[in-house]
Residue frames relative to the residue before (quaternion, step in Angstrom):
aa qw qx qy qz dx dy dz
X 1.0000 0.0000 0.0000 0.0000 0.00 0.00 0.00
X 0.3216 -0.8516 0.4031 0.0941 3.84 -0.97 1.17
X 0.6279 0.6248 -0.2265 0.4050 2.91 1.55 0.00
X 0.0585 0.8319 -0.4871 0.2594 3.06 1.03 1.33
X 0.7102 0.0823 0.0460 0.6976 3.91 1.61 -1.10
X 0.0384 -0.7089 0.7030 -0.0425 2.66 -1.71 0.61
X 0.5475 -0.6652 0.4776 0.1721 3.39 -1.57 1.03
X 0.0939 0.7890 -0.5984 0.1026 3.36 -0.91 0.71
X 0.3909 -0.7385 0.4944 0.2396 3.87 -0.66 1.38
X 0.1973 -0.6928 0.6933 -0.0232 3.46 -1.33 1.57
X 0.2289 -0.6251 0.6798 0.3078 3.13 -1.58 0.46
X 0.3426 -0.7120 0.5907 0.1636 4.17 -0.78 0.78
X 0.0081 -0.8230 0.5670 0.0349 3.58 -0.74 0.90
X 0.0798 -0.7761 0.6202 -0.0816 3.59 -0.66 1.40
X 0.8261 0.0801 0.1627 0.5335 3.39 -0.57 0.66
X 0.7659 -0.3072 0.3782 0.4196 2.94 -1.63 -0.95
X 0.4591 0.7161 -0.3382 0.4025 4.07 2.06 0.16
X 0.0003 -0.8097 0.5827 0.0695 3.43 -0.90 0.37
X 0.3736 0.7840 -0.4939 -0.0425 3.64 -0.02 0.80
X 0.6159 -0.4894 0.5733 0.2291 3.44 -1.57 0.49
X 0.1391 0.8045 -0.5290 0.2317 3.22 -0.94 1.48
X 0.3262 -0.6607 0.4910 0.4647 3.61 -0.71 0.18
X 0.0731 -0.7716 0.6135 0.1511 3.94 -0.95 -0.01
X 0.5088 -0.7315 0.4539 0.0102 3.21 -1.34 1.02
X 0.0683 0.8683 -0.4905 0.0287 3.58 0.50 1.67
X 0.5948 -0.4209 0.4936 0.4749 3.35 -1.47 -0.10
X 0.3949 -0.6204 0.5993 0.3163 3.42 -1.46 0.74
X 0.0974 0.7322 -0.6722 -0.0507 3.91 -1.40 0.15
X 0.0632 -0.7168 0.6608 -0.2135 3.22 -1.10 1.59
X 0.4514 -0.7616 0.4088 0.2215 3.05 -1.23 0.72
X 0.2612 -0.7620 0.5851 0.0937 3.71 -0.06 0.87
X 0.1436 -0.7106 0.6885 -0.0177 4.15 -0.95 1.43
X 0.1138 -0.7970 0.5929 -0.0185 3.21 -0.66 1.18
X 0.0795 -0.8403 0.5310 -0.0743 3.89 -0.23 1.13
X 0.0191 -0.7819 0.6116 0.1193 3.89 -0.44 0.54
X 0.8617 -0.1147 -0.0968 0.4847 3.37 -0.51 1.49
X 0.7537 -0.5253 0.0928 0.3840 3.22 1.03 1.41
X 0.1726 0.8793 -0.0467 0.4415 2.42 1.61 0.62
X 0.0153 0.8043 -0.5759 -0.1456 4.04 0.71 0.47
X 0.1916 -0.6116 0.7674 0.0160 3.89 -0.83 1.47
X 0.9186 0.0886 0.1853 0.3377 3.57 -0.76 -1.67
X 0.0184 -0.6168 0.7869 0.0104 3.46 -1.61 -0.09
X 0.2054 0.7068 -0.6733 0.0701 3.13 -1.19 1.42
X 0.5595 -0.5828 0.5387 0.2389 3.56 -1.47 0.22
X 0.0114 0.9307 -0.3236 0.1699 3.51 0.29 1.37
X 0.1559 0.8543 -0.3317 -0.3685 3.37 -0.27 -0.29
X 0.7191 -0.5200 0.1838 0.4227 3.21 -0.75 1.49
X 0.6207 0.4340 -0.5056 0.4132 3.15 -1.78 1.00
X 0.9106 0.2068 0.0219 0.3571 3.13 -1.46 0.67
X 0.1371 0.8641 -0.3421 0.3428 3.07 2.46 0.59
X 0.7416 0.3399 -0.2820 0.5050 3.65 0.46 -1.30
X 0.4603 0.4407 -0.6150 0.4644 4.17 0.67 0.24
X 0.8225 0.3098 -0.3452 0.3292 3.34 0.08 -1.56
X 0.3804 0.5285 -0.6358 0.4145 3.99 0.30 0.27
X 0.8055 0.4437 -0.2407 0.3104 3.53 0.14 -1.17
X 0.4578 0.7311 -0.2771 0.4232 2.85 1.68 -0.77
X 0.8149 0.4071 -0.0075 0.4126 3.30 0.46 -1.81
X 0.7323 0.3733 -0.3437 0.4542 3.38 1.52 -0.43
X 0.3061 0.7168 -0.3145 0.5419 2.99 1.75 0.41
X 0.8124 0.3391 -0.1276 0.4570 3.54 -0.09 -1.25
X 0.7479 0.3120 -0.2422 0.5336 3.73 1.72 -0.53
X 0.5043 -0.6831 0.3621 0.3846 3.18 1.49 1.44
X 0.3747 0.6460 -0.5985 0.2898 4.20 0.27 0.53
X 0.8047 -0.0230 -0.1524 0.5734 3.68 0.89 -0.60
X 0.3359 -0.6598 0.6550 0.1509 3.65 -1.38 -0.01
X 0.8271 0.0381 -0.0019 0.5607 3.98 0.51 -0.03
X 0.5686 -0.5433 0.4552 0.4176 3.50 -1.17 0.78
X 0.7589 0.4540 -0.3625 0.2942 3.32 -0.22 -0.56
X 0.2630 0.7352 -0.3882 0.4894 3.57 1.74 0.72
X 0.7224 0.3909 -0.0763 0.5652 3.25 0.66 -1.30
X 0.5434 -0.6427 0.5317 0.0944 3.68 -0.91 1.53
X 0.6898 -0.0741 0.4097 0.5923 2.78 0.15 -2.00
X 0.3618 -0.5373 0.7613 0.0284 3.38 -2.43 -0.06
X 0.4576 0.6903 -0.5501 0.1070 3.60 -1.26 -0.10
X 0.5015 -0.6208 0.5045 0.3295 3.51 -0.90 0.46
X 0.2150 -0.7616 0.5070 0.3417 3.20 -1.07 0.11
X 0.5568 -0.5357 0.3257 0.5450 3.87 -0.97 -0.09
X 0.1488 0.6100 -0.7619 0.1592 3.46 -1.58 0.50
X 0.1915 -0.7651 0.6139 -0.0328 2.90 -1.31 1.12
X 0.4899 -0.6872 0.5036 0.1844 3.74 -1.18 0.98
X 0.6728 -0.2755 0.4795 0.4915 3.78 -1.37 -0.48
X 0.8251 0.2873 -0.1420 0.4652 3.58 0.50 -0.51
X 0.5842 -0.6876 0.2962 0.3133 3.43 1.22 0.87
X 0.3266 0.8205 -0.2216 0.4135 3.26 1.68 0.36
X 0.3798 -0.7405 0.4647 0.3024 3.73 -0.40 0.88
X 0.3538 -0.7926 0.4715 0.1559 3.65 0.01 0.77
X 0.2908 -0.8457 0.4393 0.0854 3.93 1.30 -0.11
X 0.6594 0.5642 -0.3093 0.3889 3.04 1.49 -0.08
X 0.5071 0.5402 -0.3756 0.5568 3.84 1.23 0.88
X 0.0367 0.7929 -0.6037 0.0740 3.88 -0.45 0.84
X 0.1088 -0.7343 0.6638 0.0917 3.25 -1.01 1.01
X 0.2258 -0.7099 0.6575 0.1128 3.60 -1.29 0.76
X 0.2201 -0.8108 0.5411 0.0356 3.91 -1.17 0.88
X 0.2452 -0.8717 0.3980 0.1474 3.57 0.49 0.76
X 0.2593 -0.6032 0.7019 0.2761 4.11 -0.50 0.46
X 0.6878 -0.5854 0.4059 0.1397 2.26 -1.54 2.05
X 0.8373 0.3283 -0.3398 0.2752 3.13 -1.39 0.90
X 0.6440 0.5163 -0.3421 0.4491 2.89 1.65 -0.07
X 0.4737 -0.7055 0.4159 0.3238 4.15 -0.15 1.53
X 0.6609 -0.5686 0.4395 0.2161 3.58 -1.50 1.41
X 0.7160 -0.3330 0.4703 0.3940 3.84 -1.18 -0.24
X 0.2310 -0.7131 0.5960 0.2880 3.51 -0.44 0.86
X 0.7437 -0.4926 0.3116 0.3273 3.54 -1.15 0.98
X 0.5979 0.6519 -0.1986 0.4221 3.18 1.15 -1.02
X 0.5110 0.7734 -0.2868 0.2419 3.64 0.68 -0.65
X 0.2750 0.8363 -0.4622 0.1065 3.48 0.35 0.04
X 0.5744 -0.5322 0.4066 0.4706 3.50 -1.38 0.53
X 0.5481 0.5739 -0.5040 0.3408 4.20 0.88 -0.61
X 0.7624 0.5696 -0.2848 0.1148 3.31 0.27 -1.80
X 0.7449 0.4233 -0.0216 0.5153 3.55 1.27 -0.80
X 0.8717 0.0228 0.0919 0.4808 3.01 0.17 -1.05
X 0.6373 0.2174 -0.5441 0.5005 3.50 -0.21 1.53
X 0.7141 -0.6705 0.1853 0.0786 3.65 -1.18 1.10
X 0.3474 0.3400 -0.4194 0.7667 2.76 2.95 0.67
X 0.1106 0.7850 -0.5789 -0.1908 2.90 -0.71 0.51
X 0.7423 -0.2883 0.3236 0.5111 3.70 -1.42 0.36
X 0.8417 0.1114 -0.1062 0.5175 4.04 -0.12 -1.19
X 0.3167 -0.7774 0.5343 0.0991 3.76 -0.88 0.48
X 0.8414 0.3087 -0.1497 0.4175 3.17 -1.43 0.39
X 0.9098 0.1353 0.2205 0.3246 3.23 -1.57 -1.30
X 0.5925 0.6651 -0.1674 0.4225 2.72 1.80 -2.00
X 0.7464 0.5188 -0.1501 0.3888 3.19 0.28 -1.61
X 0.5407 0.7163 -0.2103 0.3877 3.28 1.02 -1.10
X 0.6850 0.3898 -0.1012 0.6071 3.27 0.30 -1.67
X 0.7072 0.4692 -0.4247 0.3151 3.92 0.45 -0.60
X 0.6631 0.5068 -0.2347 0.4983 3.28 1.24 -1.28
X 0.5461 0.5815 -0.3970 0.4539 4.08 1.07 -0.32
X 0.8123 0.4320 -0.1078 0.3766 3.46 1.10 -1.44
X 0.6665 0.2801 -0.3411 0.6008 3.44 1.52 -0.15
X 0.5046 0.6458 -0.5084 0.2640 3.95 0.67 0.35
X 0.2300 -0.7051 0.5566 0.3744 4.11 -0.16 1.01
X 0.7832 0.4247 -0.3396 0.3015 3.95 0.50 -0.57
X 0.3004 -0.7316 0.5987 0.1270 3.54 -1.13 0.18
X 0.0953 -0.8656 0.4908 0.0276 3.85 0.15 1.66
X 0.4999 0.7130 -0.4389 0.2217 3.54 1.54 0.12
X 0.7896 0.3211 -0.2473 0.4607 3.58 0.85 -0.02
X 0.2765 0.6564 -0.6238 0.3218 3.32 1.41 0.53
X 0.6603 -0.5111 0.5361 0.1242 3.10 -2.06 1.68
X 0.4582 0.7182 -0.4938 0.1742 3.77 0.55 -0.73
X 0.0960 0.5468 -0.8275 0.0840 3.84 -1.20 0.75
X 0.1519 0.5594 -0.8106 0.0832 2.74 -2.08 1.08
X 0.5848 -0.5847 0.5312 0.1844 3.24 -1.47 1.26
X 0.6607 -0.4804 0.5153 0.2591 3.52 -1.81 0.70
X 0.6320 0.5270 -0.3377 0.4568 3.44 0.97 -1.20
X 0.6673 0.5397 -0.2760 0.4327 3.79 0.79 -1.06
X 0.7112 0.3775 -0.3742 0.4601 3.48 0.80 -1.07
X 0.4675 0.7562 -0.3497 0.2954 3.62 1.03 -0.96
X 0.7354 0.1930 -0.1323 0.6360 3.73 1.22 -1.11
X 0.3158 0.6742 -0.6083 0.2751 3.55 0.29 0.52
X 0.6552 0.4744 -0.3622 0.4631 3.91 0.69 -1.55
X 0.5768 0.5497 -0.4284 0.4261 4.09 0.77 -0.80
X 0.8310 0.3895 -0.2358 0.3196 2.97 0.13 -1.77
X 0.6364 0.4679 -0.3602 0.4964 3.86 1.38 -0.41
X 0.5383 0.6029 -0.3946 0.4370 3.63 1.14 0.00
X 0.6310 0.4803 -0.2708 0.5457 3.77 1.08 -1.44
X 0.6982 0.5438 -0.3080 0.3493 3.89 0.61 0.03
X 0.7511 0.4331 -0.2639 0.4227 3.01 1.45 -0.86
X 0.4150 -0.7519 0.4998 0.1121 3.55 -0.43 1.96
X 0.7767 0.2905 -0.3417 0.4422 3.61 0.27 -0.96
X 0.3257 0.6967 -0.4498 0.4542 3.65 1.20 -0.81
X 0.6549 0.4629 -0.3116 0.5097 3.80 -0.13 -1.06
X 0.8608 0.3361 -0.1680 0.3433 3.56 0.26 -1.22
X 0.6902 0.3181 -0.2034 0.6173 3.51 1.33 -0.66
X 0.1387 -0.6936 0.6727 0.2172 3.60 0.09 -1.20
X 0.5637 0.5621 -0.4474 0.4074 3.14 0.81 0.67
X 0.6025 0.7464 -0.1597 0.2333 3.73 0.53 -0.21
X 0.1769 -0.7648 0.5341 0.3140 3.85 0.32 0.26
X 0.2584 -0.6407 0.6845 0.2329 3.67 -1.55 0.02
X 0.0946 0.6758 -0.7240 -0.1014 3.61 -1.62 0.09
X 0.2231 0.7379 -0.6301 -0.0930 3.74 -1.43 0.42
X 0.5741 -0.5540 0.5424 0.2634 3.12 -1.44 -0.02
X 0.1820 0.8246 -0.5318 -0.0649 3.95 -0.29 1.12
X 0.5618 -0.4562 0.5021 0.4735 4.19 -1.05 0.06
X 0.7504 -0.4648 0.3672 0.2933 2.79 -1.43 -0.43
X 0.6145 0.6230 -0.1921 0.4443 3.09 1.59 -0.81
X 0.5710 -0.5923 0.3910 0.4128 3.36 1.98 -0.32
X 0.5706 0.4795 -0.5009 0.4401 3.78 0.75 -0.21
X 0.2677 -0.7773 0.5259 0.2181 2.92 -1.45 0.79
X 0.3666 -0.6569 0.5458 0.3690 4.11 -1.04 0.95
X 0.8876 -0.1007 0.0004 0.4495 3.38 -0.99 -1.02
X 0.2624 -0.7023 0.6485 0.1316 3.36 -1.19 0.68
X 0.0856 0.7019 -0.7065 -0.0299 3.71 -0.99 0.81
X 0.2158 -0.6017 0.7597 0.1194 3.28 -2.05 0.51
X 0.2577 -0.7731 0.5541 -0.1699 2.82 -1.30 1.52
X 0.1733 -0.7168 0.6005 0.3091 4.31 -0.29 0.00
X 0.7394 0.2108 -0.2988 0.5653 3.43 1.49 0.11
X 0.6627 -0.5475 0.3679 0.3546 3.36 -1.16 1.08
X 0.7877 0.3717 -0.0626 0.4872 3.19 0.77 -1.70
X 0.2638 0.5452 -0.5056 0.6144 3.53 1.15 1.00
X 0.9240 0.2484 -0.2361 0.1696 3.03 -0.49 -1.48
X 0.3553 0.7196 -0.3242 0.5008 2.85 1.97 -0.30
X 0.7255 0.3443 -0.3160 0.5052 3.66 0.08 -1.68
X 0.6644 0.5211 -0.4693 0.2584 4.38 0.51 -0.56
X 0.5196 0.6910 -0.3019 0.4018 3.09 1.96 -1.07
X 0.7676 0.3614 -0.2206 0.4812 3.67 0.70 -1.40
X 0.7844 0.3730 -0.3428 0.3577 3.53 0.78 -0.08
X 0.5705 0.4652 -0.4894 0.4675 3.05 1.46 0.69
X 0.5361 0.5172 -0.4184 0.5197 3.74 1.40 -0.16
X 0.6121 0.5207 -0.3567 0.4764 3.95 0.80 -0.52
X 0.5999 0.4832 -0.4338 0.4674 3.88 0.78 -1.25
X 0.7171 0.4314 -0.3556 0.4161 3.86 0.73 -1.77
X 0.6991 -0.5799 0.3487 0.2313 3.93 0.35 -0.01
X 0.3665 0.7107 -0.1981 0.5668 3.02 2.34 0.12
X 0.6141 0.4936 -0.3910 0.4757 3.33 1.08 0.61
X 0.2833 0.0323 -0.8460 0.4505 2.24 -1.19 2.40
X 0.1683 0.7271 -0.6356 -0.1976 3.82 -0.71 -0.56
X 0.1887 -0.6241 0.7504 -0.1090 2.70 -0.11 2.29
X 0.7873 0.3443 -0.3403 0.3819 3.31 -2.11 0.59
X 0.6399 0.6260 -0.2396 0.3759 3.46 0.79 -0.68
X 0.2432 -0.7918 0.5432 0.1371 4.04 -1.05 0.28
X 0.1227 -0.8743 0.4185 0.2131 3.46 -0.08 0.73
X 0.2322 -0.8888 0.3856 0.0867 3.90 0.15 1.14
X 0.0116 0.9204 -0.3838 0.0740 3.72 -0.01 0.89
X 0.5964 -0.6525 0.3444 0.3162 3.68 -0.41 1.42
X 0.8185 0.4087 -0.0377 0.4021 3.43 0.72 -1.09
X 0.6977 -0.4117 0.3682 0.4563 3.94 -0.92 -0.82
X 0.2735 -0.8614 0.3867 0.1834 3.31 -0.74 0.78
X 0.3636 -0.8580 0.3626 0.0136 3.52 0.19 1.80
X 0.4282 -0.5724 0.4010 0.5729 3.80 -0.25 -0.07
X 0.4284 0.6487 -0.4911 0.3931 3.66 0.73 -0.43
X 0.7978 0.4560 -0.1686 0.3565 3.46 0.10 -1.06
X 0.5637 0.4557 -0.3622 0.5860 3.59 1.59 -1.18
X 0.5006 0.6567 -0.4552 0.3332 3.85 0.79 -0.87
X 0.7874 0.3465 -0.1543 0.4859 3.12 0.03 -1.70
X 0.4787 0.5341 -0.4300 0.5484 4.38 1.05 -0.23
X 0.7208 0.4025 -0.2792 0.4904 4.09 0.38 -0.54
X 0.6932 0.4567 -0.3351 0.4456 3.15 0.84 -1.21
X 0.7427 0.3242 -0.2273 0.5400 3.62 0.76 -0.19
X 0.6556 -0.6160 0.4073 0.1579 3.61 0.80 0.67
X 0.3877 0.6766 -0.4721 0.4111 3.55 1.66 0.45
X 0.1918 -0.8575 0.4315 0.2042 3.71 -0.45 0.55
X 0.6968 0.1191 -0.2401 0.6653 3.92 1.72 0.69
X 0.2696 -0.6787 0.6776 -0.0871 3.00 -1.52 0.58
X 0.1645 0.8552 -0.4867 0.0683 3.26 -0.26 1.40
X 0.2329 -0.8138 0.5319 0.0260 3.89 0.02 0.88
X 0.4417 -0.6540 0.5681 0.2333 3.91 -1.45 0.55
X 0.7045 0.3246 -0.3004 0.5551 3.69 1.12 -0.36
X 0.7961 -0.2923 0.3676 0.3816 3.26 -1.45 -0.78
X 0.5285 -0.6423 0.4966 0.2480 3.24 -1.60 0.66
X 0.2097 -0.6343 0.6217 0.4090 3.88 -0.49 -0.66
X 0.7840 -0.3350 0.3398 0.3971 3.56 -1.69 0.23
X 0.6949 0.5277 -0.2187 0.4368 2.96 0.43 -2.06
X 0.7949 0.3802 -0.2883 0.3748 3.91 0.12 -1.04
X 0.5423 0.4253 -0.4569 0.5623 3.67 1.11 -0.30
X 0.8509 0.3298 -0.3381 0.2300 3.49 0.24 -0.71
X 0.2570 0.6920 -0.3585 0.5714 3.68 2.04 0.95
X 0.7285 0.4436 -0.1520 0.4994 3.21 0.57 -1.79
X 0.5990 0.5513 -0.2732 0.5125 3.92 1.15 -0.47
X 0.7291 0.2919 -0.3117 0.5349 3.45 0.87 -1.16
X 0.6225 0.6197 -0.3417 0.3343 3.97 0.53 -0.75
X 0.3613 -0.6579 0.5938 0.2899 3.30 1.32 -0.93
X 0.7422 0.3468 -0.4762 0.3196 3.53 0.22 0.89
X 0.6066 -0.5033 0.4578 0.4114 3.63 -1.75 0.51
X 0.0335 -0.7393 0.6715 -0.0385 3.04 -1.58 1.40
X 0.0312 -0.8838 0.4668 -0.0084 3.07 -0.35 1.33
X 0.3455 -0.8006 0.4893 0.0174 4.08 -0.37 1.05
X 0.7851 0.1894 -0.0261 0.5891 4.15 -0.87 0.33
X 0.4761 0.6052 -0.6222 0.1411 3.40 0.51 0.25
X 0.0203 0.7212 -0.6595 0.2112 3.40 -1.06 1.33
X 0.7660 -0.1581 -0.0444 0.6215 3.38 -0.92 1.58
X 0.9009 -0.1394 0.2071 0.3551 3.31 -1.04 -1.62
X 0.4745 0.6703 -0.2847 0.4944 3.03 1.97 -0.60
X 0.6897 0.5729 -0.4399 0.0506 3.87 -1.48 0.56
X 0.6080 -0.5655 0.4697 0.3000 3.50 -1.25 1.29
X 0.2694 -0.6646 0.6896 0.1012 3.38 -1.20 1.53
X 0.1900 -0.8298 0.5099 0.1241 3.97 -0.41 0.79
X 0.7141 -0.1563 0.1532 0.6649 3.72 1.68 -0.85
X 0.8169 0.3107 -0.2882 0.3913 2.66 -1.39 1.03
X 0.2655 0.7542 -0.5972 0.0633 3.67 1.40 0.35
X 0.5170 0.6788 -0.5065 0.1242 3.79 0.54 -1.00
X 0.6130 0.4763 -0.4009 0.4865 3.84 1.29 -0.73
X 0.5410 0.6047 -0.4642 0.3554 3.93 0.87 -0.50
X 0.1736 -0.7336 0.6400 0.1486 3.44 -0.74 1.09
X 0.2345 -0.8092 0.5092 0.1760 3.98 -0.81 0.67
């Protein structure tokens, strides 16, 4: 799918200059995500890489736990102003035996940074529907390693370059290489494309592993880092209460500001090698 950007005419102001130009934004569409025809979700997305984030998200809302959960995929029809499939409706088919969305499920409750339950609340939820346990992942990784992560997740992001508009998330080893890299207009997109493209490859747990984000690290984001068995989570902005205090009960390394050499270990320093 190509419709990752799109053009749109700007007037540029410099000074006392004014010119007229086309300019080159991220695209954002809304992407319905249904599991046996089912309305589940509604997120703000930008297209591509649609069938990670399904997996992603049914992942992070504890609904599946391996690929092999998931039957099937397929868009459904919907048409645009231009008579155009719009691609923006997914349906998901579970293999039998595995139990439907609990009614309850909403885009609020998990995964955006009000969420529906609070506190304490939340906590205990995300402990009790996680199949993995990242408190005794072995991981050590060195300051020097996290230190070039924010570079090396910058030199990746292609459309970034073109829009500045875009969040990043990947998955890296210890050694600092990074695996998949997604861009996302929503953090927690790129996050859910990241785990569902590490979950599709069979890499779910991803014990050993560092999840590296463009942005701030919300409880959303530790959420969806447990739900998938990632045992750190490092981010270029700030944490929120809630996610340090997730990352505290879960037992994993949460690391905040990381910039060049500079950055605030919040939990979990024991994996921080100095």
């Amino acid at each position: 799918m190509g419709r990752v950007t799109g053009r749109r005419p700007v007037i540029r102001i410099s000074g006392s200059d004014q010119t007229r130009r086309p300019d080159t934004l991220v695209v954002e569409e809304p992407l319905e995500i249904r599991v046996g025809g089912q309305p589940l979700a509604v997120t703000m997305r930008t297209p591509g890489d649609d069938l990670e984030l399904v997996h992603g998200f049914l992942l992070s809302e504890g609904v599946i736990t391996s690929p092999e959960q998931v039957a099937g995929a397929r868009y459904c029809l919907g048409t645009g102003p231009d008579g155009q499939n719009t691609y923006n409706v997914m349906d998901v088919v579970l293999a039998a035996g595995v139990a439907p969305p609990s009614p309850d499920i909403t885009r609020n409750v998990y995964t955006t940074s009000s969420c529906g339950i609070c506190g304490k609340a939340s906590i205990d939820a995300v402990r009790t529907q996680s199949a993995f346990t990242v408190a005794e992942d072995p991981l050590r990784i060195g300051v020097d390693v996290l230190a070039k992560l924010p570079d090396r997740l910058r030199a990746s992001q292609r459309v970034f370059d073109r829009t500045g508009g875009l969040h990043a998330a990947a998955l890296a080893g210890p050694d600092g290489e990074l695996g998949t890299v997604r861009e996302d207009v929503g953090r927690h997109n790129a996050v859910d494309k990241v785990l569902g493209a590490a979950l599709v490859a069979g890499q779910v747990p991803a014990a050993g592993q560092v999840l590296i984000v463009s942005g701030r690290a919300s409880f959303e984001l530790v959420q969806k880092a447990v739900m998938a068995g990632v045992p750190a989570l490092a981010a270029v902005s700030a944490p929120s209460t809630l996610a340090v205090d997730l990352a505290v009960e879960a037992g994993m390394t949460l690391v905040g500001f990381l910039r060049g050499d500079t950055m605030n270990v919040y939990a979990g320093a024991e994996r921080i090698v100095f």
